[in-house]
C-alpha positions, 0 to 999 in steps of 0.5 A, spaced: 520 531 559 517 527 555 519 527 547 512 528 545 510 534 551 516 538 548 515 538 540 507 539 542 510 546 546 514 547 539 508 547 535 503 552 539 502 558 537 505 557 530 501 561 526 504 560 519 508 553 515 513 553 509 515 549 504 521 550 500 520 549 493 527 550 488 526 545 482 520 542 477 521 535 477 518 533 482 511 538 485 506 538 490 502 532 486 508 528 483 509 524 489 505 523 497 512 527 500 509 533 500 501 533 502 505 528 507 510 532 510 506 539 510 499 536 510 501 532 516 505 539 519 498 542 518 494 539 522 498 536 527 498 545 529 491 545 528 490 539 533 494 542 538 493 550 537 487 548 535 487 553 529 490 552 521 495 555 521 496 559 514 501 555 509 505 558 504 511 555 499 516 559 497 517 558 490 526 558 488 524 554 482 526 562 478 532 564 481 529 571 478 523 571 479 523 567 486 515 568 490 513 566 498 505 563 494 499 561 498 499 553 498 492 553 494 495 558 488 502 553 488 497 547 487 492 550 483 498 552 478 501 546 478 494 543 476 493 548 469 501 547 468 501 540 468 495 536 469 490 539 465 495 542 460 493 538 454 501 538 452 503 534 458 497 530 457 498 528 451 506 527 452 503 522 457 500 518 452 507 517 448 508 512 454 502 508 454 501 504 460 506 507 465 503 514 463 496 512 465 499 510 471 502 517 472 495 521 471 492 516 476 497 518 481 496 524 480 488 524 482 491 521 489 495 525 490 490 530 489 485 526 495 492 527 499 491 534 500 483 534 500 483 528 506 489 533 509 486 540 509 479 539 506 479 547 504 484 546 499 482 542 494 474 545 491 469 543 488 471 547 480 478 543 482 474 536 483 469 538 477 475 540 472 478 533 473 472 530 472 472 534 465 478 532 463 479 525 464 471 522 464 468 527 460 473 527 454 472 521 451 478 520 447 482 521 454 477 516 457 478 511 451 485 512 451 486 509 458 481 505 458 485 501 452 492 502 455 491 501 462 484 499 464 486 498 471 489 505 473 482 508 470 477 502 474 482 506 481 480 513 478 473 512 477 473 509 484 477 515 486 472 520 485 465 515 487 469 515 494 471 522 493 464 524 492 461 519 498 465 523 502 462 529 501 469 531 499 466 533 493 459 536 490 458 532 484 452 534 479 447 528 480 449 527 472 456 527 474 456 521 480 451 517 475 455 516 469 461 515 473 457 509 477 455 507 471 463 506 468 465 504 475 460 498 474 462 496 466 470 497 467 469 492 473 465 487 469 469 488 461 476 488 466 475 485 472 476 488 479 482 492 480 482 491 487 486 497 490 484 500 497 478 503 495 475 498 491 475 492 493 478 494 499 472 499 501 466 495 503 463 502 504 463 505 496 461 499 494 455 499 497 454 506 495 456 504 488 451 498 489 445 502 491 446 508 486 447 502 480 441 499 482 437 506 480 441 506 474 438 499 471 431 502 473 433 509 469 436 504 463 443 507 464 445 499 466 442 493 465 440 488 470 445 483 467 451 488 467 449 489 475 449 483 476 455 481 473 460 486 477 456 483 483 458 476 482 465 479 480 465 484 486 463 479 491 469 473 488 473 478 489 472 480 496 470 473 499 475 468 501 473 462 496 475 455 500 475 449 497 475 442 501 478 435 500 474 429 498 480 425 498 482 428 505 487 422 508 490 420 515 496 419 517 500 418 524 505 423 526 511 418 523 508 420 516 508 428 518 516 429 515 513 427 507 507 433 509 512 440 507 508 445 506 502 441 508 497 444 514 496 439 519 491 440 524 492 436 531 486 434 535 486 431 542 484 424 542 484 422 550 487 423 557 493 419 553 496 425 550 495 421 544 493 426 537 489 424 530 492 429 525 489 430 518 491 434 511 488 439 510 489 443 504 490 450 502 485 454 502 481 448 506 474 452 509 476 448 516 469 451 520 465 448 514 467 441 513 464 438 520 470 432 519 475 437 519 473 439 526 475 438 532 471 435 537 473 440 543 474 447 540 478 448 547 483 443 545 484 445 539 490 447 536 493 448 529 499 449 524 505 445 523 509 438 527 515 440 528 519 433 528 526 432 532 532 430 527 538 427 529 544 429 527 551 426 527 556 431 530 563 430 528 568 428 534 571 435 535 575 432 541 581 434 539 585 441 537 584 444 530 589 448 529 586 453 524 590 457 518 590 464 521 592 461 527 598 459 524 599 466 520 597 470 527 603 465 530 608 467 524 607 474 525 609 474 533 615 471 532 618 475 526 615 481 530 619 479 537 625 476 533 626 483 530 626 487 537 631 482 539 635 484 533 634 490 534 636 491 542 643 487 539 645 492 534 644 497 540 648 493 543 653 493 539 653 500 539 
């Protein structure tokens, strides 16, 4: 039976899943382990069976006092325990850089669970981060001076959360954080994480929503078209041709390392005309780069055929370990041939 078939029959029917947790070094938002292994346990049974199943963490971390809780009650103490503890945070700050770039883990770890099981996470959640860490200036201020990188990939967190109608943010809310998604882009330059630059949808989103806020006065054109210009270097391949561009024959190739060679088919002949072409070199814009028969065309590096004089192993080698082996076989028989002598004599 098919592997998949079997654990499908395993999980249908499940009902209820559990998570053990017997230590506070590591929580349900400090790494991805857990919203991957429970979360992705979650809706491989509501795919199959087609119903959520209720999930709970038994809670071992107080031997005296050991608790089975619901996921939600687990994760929403963990958030007022530690990150929207105001001690935490500020024991955070003692480490700088690094700091920031735990409470930036945090907040993915948050949309971890929220993509995973979008019931779990609720809006005062979304709203209480949004309190904390954009809202409180000095907080802000603090990572965008220690870490400005991290606090550009919170924004953009919570832009895209909103655009993906995970989160009901007040019209004020997603208005101030466009607002300093724009100007951390164009006072740092693009972070480039996987939702910025990586993202062609929430920059789009953002796009639009800073365009009604120049017309508001809460940017300037010049700030908008700062972070476009930066944002479109960011995600554009720039590309730069040779004007020196030189020809050379096959026989020159071996001083071209690391050179990109473009082989075009000349004739019947079978005879090629390679030119160099540098790194970064727009092929598709610069006409004599080109080939003139695109099925003909091939691209990459020669490869030449190098000769090399191999030693006359004509005659036998005899190694050290031979010799060693050799050694060892004769003592070994020399000492059965004493041995059956004395036995002999007796």
């Amino acid at each position: 039976m098919n592997n998949s078939i079997v654990f499908e029959n395993n999980l249908k029917g499940t009902e209820v899943i559990f998570h053990s947790r017997s230590s506070s070094t590591y929580g349900s938002l400090d790494t991805d382990d857990f919203y991957q292994y429970m979360g992705g346990l979650y809706n491989a049974i509501k795919y199959i069976s087609g119903t959520a199943p209720e999930a709970y963490v038994v809670n071992l971390q107080d031997l005296s006092d050991l608790e089975i809780q619901t996921l939600h009650t687990y994760i929403a103490n963990e958030l007022y325990a530690r990150y929207f503890n105001p001690t935490w945070i500020s024991g955070m700050q003692q480490h700088g850089f690094e700091g920031a770039r735990e409470m930036e883990g945090f907040l993915e770890n948050l949309w971890g669970w929220e993509a995973l099981d979008p019931g779990l996470i609720s809006d005062d959640i979304w709203n209480k981060v949004y309190e904390n860490y954009f809202a409180n200036a000095e907080l802000s201020d603090w990572l965008k001076e220690n870490n400005p990188y991290a606090y550009q990939a919170m924004i953009a967190r919570m832009t895209e959360t909103v655009r993906k109608d995970s989160w009901d943010a007040s019209d004020e809310t997603l208005r101030s954080l466009v607002a300093e998604q724009v100007r951390s882009v164009v006072e740092n330059g693009a972070t480039c994480c996987h939702h910025t630059c990586g993202n062609i949808l929430n920059q789009e989103f953002v796009d639009g929503i800073a365009q009604a806020l120049v017309k508001t006065g809460d940017l300037s054109q010049d700030e908008l078209d700062m972070y476009k210009e930066i944002m479109e270097e960011a995600t554009t391949a720039t590309t730069q041709a040779d004007p020196t561009e030189s020809t050379s024959s096959s026989s020159s190739s071996s001083s071209n390392t690391g050179k990109e060679l473009r082989m075009a088919e000349t004739g019947s002949d079978n005879r090629s005309a390679m030119t160099e072409a540098g790194a970064g070199t727009d092929l598709e814009k610069d006409a004599s780069m080109r080939s003139p028969s695109q099925d003909n065309y091939v691209e990459g590096y020669e490869m030449t055929k190098e000769s090399v004089t191999q030693p006359d192993n004509s005659g036998p080698s005899i190694s050290g370990s031979d010799i060693i082996a050799s050694i060892f076989v004769m003592a070994g028989v020399g000492a059965i041939y004493l041995g059956f002598m004395r036995r002999k004599k007796f």
